[in-house]
TIVO-2410 file (N, C-alpha, C; in nm, 3 decimals):
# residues 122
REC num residu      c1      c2      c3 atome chaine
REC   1      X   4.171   0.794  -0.671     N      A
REC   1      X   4.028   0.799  -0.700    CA      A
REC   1      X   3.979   0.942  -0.682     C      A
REC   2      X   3.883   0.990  -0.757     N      A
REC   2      X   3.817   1.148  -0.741    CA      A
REC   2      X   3.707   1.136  -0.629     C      A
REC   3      X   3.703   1.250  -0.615     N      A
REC   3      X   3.607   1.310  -0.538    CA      A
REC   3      X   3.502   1.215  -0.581     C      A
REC   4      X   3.435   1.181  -0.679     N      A
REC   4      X   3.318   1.099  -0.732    CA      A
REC   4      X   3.271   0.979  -0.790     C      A
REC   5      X   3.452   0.889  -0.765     N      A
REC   5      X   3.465   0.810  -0.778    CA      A
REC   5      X   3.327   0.654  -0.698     C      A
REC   6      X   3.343   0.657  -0.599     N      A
REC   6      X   3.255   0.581  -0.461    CA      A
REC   6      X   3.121   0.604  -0.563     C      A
REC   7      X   3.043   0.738  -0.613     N      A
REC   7      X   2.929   0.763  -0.691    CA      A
REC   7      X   2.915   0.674  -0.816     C      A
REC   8      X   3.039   0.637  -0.874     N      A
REC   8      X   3.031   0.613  -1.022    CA      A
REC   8      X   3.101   0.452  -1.027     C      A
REC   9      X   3.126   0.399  -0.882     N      A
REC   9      X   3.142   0.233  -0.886    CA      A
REC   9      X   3.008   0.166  -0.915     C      A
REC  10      X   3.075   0.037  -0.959     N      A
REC  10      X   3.006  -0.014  -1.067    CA      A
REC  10      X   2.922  -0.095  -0.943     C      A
REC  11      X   2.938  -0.110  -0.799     N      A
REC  11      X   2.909  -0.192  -0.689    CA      A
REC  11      X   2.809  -0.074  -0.675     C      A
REC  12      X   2.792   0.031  -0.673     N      A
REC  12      X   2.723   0.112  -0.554    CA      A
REC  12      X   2.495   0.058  -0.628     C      A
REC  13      X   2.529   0.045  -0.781     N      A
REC  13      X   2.353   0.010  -0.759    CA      A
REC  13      X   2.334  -0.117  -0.671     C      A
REC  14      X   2.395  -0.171  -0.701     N      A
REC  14      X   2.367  -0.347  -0.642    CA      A
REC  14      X   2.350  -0.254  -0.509     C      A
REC  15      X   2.444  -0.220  -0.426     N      A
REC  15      X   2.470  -0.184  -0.305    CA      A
REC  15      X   2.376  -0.130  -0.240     C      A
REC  16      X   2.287  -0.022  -0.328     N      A
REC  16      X   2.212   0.063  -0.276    CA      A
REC  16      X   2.060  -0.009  -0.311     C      A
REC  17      X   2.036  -0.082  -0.425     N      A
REC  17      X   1.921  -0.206  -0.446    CA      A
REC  17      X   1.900  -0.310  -0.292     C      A
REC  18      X   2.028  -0.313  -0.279     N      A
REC  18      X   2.025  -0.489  -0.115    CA      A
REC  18      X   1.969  -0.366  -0.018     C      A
REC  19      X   2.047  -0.280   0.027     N      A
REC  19      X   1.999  -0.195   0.129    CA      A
REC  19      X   1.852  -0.149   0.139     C      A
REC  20      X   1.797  -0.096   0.012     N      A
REC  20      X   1.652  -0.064  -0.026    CA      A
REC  20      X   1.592  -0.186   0.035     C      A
REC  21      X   1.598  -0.311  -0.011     N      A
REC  21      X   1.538  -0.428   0.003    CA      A
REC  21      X   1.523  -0.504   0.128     C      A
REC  22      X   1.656  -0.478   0.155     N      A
REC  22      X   1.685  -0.511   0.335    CA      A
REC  22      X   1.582  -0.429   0.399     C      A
REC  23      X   1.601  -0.304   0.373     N      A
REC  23      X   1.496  -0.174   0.481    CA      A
REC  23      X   1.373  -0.228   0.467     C      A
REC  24      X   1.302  -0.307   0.328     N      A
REC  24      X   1.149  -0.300   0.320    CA      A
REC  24      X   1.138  -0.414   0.333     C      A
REC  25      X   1.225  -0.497   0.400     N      A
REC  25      X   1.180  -0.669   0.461    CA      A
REC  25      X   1.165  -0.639   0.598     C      A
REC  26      X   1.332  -0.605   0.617     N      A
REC  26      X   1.285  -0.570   0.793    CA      A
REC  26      X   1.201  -0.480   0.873     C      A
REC  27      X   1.131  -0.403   0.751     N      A
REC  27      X   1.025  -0.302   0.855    CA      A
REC  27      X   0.913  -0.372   0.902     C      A
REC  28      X   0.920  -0.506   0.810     N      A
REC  28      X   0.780  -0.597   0.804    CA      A
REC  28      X   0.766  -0.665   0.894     C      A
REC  29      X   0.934  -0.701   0.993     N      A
REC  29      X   0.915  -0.826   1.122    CA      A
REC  29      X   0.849  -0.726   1.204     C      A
REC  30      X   0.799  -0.827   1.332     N      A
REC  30      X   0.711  -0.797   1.412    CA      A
REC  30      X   0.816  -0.664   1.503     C      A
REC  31      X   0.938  -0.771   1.528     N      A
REC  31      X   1.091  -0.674   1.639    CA      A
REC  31      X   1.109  -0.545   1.563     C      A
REC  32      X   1.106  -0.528   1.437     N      A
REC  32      X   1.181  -0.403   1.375    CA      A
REC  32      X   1.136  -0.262   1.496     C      A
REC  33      X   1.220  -0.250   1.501     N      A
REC  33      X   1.229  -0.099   1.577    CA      A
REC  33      X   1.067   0.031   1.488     C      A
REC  34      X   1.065   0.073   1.616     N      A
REC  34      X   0.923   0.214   1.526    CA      A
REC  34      X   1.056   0.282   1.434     C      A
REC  35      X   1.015   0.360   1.311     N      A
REC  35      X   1.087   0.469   1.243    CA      A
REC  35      X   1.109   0.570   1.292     C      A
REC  36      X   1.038   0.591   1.397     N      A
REC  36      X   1.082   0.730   1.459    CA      A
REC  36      X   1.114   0.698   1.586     C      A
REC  37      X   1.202   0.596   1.639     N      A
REC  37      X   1.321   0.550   1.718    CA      A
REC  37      X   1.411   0.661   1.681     C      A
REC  38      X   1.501   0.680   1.761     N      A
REC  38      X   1.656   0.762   1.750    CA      A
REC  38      X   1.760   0.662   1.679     C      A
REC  39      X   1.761   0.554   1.703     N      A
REC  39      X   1.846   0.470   1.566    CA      A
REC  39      X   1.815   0.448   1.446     C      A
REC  40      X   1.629   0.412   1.402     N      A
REC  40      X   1.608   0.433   1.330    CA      A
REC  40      X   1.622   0.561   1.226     C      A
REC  41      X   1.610   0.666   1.320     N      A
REC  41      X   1.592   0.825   1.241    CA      A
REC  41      X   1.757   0.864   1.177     C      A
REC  42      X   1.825   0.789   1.265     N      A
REC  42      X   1.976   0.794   1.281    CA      A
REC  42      X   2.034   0.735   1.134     C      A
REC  43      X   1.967   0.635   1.119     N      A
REC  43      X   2.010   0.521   0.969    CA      A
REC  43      X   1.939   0.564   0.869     C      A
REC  44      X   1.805   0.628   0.882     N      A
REC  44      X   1.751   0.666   0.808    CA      A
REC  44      X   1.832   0.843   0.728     C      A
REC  45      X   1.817   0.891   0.811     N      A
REC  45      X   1.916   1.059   0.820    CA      A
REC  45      X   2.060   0.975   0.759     C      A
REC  46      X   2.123   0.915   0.758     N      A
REC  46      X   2.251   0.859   0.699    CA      A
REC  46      X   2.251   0.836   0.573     C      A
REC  47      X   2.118   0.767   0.542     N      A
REC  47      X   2.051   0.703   0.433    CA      A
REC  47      X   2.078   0.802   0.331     C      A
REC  48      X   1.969   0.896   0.416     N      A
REC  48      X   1.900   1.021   0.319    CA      A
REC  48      X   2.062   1.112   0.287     C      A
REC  49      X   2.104   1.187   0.358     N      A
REC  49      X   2.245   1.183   0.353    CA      A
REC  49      X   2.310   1.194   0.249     C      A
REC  50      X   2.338   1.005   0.210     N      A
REC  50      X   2.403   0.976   0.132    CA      A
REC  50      X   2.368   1.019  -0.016     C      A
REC  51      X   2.250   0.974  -0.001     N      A
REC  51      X   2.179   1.019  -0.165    CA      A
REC  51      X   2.144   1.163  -0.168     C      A
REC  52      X   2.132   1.269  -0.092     N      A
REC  52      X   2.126   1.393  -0.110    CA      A
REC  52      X   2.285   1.385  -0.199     C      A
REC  53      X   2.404   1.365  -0.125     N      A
REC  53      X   2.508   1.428  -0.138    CA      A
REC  53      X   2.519   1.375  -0.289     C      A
REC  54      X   2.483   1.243  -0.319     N      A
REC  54      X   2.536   1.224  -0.445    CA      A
REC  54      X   2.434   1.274  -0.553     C      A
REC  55      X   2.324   1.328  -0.518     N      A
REC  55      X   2.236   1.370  -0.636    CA      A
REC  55      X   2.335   1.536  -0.656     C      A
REC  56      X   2.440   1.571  -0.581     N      A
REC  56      X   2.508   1.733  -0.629    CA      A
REC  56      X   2.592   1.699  -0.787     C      A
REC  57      X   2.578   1.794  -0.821     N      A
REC  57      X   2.638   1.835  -0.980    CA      A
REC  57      X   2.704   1.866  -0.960     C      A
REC  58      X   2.823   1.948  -1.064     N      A
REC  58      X   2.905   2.037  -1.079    CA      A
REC  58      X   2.798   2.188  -1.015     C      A
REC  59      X   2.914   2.239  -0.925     N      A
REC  59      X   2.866   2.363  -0.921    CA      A
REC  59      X   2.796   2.385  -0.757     C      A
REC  60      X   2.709   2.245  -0.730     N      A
REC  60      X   2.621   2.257  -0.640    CA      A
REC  60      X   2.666   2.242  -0.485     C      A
REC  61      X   2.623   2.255  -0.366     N      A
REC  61      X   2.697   2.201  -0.258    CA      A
REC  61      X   2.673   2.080  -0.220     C      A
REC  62      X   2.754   2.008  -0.193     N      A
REC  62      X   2.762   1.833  -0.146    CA      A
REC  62      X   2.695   1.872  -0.020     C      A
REC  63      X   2.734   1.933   0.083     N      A
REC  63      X   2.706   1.906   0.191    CA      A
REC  63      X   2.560   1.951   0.270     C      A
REC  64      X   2.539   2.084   0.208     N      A
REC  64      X   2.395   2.158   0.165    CA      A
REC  64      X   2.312   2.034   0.127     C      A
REC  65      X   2.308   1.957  -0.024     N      A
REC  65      X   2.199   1.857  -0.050    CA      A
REC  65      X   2.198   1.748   0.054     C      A
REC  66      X   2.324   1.702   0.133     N      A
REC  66      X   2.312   1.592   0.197    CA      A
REC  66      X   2.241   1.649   0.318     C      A
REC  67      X   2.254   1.754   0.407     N      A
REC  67      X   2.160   1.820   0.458    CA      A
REC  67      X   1.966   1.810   0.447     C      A
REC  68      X   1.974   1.833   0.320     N      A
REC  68      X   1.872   1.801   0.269    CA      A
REC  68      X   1.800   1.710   0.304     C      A
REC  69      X   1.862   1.624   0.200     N      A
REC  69      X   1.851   1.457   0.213    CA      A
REC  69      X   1.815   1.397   0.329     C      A
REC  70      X   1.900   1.424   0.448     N      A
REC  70      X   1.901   1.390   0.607    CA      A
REC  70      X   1.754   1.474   0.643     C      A
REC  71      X   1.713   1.569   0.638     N      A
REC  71      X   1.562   1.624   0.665    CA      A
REC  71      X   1.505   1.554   0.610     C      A
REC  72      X   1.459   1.546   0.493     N      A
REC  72      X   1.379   1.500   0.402    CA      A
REC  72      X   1.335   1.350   0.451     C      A
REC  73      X   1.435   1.241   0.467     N      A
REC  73      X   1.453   1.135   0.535    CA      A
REC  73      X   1.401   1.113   0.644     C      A
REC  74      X   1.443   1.171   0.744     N      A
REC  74      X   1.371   1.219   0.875    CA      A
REC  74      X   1.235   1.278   0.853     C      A
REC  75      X   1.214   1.370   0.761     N      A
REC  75      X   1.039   1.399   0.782    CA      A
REC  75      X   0.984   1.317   0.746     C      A
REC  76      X   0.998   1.240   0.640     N      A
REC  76      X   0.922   1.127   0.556    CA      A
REC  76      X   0.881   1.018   0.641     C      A
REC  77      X   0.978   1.027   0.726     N      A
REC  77      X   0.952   0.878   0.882    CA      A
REC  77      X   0.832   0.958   0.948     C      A
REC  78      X   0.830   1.023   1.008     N      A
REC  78      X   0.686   1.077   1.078    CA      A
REC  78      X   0.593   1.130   0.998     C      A
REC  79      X   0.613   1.176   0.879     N      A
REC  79      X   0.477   1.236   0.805    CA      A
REC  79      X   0.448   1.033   0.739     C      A
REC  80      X   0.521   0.931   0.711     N      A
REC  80      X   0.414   0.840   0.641    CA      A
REC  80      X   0.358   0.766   0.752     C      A
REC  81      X   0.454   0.754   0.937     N      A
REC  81      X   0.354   0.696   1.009    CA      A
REC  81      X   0.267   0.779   1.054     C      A
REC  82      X   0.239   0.953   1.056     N      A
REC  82      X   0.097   0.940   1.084    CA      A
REC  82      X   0.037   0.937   0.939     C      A
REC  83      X   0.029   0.927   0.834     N      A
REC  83      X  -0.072   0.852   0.748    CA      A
REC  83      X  -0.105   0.766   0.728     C      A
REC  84      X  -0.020   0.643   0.803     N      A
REC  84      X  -0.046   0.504   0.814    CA      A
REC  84      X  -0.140   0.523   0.930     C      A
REC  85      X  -0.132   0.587   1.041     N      A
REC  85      X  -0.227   0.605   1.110    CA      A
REC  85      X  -0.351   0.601   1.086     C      A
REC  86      X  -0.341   0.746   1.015     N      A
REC  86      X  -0.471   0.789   0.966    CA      A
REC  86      X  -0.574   0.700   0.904     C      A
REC  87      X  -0.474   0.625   0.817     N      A
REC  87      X  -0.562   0.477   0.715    CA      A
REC  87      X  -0.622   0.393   0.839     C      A
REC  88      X  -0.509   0.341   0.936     N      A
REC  88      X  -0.569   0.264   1.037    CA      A
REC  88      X  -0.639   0.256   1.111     C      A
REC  89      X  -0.678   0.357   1.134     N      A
REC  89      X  -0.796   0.446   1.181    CA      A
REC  89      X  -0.937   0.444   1.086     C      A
REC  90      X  -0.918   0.443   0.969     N      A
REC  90      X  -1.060   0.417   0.904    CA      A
REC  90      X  -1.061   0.336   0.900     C      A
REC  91      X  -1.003   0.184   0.845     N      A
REC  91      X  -1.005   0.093   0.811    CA      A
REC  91      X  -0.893   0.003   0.791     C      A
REC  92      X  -0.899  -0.076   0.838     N      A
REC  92      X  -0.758  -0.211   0.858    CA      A
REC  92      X  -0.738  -0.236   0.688     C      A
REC  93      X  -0.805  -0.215   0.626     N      A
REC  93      X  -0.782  -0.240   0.459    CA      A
REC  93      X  -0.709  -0.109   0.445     C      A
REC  94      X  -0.773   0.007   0.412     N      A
REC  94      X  -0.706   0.133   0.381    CA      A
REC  94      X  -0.566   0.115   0.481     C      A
REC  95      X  -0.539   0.109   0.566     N      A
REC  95      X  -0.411   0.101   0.680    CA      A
REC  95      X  -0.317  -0.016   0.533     C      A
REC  96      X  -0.357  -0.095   0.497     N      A
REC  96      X  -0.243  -0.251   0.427    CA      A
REC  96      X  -0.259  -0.130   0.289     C      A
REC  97      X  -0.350  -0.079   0.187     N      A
REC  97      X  -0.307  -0.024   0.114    CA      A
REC  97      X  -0.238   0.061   0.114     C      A
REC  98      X  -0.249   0.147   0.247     N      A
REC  98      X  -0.122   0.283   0.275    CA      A
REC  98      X   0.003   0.240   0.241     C      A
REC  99      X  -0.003   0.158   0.344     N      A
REC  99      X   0.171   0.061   0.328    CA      A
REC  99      X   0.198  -0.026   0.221     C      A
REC 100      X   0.108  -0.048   0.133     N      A
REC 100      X   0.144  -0.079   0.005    CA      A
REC 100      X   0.179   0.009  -0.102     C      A
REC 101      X   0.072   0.119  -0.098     N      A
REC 101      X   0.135   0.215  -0.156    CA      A
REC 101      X   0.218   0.263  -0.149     C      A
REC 102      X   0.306   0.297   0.016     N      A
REC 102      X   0.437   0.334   0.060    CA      A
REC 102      X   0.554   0.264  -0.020     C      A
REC 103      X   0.540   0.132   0.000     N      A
REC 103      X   0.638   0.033  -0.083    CA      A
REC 103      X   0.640   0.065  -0.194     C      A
REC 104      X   0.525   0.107  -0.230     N      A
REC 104      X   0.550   0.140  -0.404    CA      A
REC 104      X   0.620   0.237  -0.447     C      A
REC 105      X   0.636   0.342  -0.375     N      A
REC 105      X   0.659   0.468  -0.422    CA      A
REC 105      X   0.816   0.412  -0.345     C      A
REC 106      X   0.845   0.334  -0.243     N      A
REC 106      X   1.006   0.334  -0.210    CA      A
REC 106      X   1.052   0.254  -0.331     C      A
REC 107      X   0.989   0.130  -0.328     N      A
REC 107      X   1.050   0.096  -0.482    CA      A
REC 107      X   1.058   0.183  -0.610     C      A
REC 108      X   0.968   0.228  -0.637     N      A
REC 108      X   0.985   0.297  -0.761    CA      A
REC 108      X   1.084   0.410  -0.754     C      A
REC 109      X   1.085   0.452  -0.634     N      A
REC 109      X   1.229   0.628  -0.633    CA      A
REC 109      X   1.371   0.544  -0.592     C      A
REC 110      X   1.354   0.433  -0.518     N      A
REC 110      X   1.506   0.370  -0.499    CA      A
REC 110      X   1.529   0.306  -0.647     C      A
REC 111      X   1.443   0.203  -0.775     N      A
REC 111      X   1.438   0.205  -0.871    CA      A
REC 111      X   1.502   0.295  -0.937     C      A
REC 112      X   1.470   0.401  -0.903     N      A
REC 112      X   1.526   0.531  -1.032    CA      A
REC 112      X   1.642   0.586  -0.986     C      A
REC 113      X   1.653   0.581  -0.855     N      A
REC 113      X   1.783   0.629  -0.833    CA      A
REC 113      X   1.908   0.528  -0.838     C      A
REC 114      X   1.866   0.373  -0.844     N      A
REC 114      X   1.987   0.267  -0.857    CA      A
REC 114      X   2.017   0.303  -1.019     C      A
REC 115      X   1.903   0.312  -1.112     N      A
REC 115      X   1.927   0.338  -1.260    CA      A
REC 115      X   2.021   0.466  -1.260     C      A
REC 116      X   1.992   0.557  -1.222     N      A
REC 116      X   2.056   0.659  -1.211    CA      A
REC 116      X   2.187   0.658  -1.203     C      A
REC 117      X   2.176   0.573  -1.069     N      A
REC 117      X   2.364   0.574  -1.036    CA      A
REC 117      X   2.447   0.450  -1.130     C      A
REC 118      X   2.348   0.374  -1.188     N      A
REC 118      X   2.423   0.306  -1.289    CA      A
REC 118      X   2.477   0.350  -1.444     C      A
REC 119      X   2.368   0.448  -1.473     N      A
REC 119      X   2.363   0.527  -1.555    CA      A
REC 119      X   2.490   0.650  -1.547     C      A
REC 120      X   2.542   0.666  -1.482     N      A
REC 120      X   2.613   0.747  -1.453    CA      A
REC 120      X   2.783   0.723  -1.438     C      A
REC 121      X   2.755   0.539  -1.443     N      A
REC 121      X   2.897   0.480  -1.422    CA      A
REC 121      X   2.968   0.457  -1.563     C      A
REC 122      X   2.875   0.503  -1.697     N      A
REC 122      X   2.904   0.485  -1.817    CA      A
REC 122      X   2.925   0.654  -1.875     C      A
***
């Protein structure tokens, strides 16, 4: 198998669709751990990680974008809970649209990136 093989299985959208889906059920139980827990930041940074490394091209560094990825991941956990804050703080409505909107935008970029990686297996 190549270097980019694991990227271009025909399992990895499904794979990376359940995981997306799993993350945005279980953030919803009451037990789910805060996001900016050290396990959470931990799975999350893994997360991010993964999809940094596989968004590299020819040419680019794998380990540099997964770098990335792992920040990016990690900031996104503390910059959307304090804006969930912030909403909750004006208003218990604005607070449920924050986090609706959040969902939206995780669905829609995990969306494009499962297309992506399916797109890519052809």
């Amino acid at each position: 198998m190549g270097d980019r093989a694991f990227e271009k299985s025909r399992r990895l959208s499904p794979l990376l669709s359940a995981l997306a889906a799993g993350e945005l059920l279980i953030d919803k139980l009451p037990f789910a751990p805060p996001r900016t827990q050290p396990f959470s930041l931990a799975a999350r940074a893994a997360s991010g990680a993964l999809v940094g490394s596989m968004s590299a091209r020819q040419g680019t560094s794998k380990p540099a974008l997964a770098l990335i990825g792992a920040a990016a991941a990690v900031a996104s956990a503390f910059a959307s809970l304090y804006f969930r804050k912030l909403a909750i703080a004006r208003s218990a409505a604005l607070g449920i649209a924050a986090a609706l909107a959040e969902d939206a935008l995780v669905l829609g970029v995990g969306d494009r990136l499962a297309r992506s990686a399916a797109n890519s297996t052809t």
